[in-house]
N, C-alpha and C positions, 0 to 999 in steps of 0.2 A: 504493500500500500504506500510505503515513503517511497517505493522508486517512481513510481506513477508519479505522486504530488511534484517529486524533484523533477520527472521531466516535464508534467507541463507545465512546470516554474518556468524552468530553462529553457523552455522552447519561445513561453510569454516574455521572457526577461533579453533575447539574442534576438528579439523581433526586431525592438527599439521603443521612440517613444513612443508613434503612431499607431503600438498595439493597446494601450488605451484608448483615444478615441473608439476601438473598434471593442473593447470591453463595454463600455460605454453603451455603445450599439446593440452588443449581445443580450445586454440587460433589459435595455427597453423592449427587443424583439420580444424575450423573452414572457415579459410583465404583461405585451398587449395579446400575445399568443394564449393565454391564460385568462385572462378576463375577458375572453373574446368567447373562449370557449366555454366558460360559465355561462355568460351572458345567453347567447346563441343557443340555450339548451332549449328543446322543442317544446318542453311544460313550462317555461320562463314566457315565450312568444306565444304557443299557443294552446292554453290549456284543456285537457280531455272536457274538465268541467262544462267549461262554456261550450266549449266545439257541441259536445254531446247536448244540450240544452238548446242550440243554435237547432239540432236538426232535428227535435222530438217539439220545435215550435210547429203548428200547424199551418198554412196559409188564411192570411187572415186572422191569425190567433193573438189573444194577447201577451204582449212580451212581457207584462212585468215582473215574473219573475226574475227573468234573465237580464232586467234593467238592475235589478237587487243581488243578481250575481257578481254583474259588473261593476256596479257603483264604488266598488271599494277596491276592485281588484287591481295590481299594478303593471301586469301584461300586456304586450303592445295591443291586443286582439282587443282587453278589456277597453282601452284608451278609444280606440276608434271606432269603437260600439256605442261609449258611453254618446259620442258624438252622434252616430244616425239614431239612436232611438231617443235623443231629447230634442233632434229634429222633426220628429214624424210628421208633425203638423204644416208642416211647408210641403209644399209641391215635391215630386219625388229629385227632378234634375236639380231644383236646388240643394236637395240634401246631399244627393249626389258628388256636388261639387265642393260642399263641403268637408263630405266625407274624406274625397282625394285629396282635400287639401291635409287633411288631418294625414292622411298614409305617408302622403311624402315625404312629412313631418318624424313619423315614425322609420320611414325607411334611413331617414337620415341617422336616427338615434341608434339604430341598426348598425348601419354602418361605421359606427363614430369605433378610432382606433386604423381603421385601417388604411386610413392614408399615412400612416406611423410606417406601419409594416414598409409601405410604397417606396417611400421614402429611403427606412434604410436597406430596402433592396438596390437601391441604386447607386446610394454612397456608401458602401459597405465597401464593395468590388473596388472600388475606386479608390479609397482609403489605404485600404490593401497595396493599391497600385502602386501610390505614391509613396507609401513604407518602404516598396521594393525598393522603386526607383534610389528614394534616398540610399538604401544602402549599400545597394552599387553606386552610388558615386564616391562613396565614402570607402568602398574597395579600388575601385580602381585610381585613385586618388594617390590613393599608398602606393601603388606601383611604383617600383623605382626610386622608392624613399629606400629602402633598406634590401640586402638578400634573402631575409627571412619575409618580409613582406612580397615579394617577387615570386615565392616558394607557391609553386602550382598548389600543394594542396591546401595551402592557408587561403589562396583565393577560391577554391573551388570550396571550403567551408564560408567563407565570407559569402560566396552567392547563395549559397544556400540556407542561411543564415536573414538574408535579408529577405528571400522568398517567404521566410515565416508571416510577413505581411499577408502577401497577395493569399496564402492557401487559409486564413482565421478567415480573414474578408470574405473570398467564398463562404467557407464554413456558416459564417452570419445568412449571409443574403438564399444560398437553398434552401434550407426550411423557411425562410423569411418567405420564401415567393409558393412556396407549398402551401404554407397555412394563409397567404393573402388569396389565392385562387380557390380554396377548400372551405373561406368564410364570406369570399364574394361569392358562389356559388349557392352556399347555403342561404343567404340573405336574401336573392333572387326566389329559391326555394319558397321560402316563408309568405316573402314579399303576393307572390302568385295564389300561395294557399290564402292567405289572410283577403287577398283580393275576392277569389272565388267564396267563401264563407258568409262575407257580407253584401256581396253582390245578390246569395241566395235571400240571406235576413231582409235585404228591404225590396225583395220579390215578393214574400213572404206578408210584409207588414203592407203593403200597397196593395197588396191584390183585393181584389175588387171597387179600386177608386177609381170615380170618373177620368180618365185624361184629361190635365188642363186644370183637374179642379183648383179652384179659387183661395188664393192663401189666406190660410187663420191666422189671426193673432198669436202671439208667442205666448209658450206658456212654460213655466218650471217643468223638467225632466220626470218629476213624479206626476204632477198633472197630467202632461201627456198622454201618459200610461196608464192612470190608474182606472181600473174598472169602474169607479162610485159615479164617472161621468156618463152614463146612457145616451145622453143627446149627441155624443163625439162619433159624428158616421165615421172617422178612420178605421180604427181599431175592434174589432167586434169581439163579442166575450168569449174566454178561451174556452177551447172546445173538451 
């Protein structure tokens, strides 16, 4: 176990300085790699709960259950729910429009971190580069200052010595671009499912309104909903 620690002391330590910054780097990659995958987890974004309560809604039915599901819950699905069902009383396209505006909203919070990742996939490699670079200049430099400095194998450990840059720098940046294509993927994933769910829910809550009908006055998210109002042709009582 101390031989391992001693070499990748030594490997980190004959980099030079520039194997900090990319320490640095490794860290961060590592911290949003992590809380990306917490985040991202599918009962986090979309829970069985709601999903399942979404689909045992009837058309036409009353949501308020599932408004009492939502209201409290902190999931992206619960968030853009809680928006179309304290809309219901507007016209369907404007809820509509509200609704996406809410998603994109969410898609963003979605994605938040992984322009981190983007980033140090590009100046990782790079980083690297310029480690090397420096320390071939700093070899070949020496040439011809001394016999021992001029000594093949002392130069062919000095190149290889300064390459410890360029190979950590890779190191960073492949899984760095694994896990940003494996969470941009998945966030498309979500983003399509969460589309589809609520596109059904205010199928679901519209169906049987006139087209066009005439916009009501706004009313709190429980009013909307609540059964006690009979005279509210949207919503009709759950079946």
């Amino acid at each position: 176990m101390s031989n391992v620690f001693e070499t990748i002391t030594g490997f980190f330590v004959k980099g030079g300085v520039f194997m900090y910054p990319l320490l640095i780097c490794s860290i961060v990659a590592l911290t949003v790699i992590i809380l990306r995958t917490l985040a991202l987890r599918e009962k986090h974004v979309l829970p069985l709960t709601i999903e399942g309560e979404m689909e045992r809604l009837a058309p036409g039915g009353n949501p308020e259950r599932l408004f009492r599901m939502v209201q409290h819950d902190a999931s992206s699905l619960a968030r853009i729910l809680r928006v179309a069902l304290a809309n219901l009383r507007w016209p369907r396209s404007e809820n509509v429009e509200v609704v996406q505006t809410r998603a994109r909203y969410e898609m963003v919070r979605l994605e938040r971190g992984l322009v981190v990742l983007e980033v140090i996939i590009g100046i990782a490699p790079l980083i690297g580069l310029i480690g090397t670079v420096s320390g071939l200049v700093h070899v070949f430099a020496s040439l011809g200052v001394s016999a021992v400095s001029a000594d093949p194998k002392m130069i062919a450990r000095g190149i290889s010595e300064a390459l410890n840059c360029t190979v950590f720098g890779l190191g960073i940046a492949v899984p760095s671009l694994i896990a940003f294509v494996y969470f941009s993927k998945k966030v498309e994933v979500l983003s399509v499912e969460m589309e589809s769910l609520v596109t059904d829910l205010l199928s679901k809550c519209y169906y049987g309104r006139v087209a066009g009908a005439r916009k009501m006055p706004m009313q709190t998210p429980a009013q909307s909903i609540t059964p006690a109002q009979p005279a509210t042709p949207e919503i009709a009582p759950m079946a």
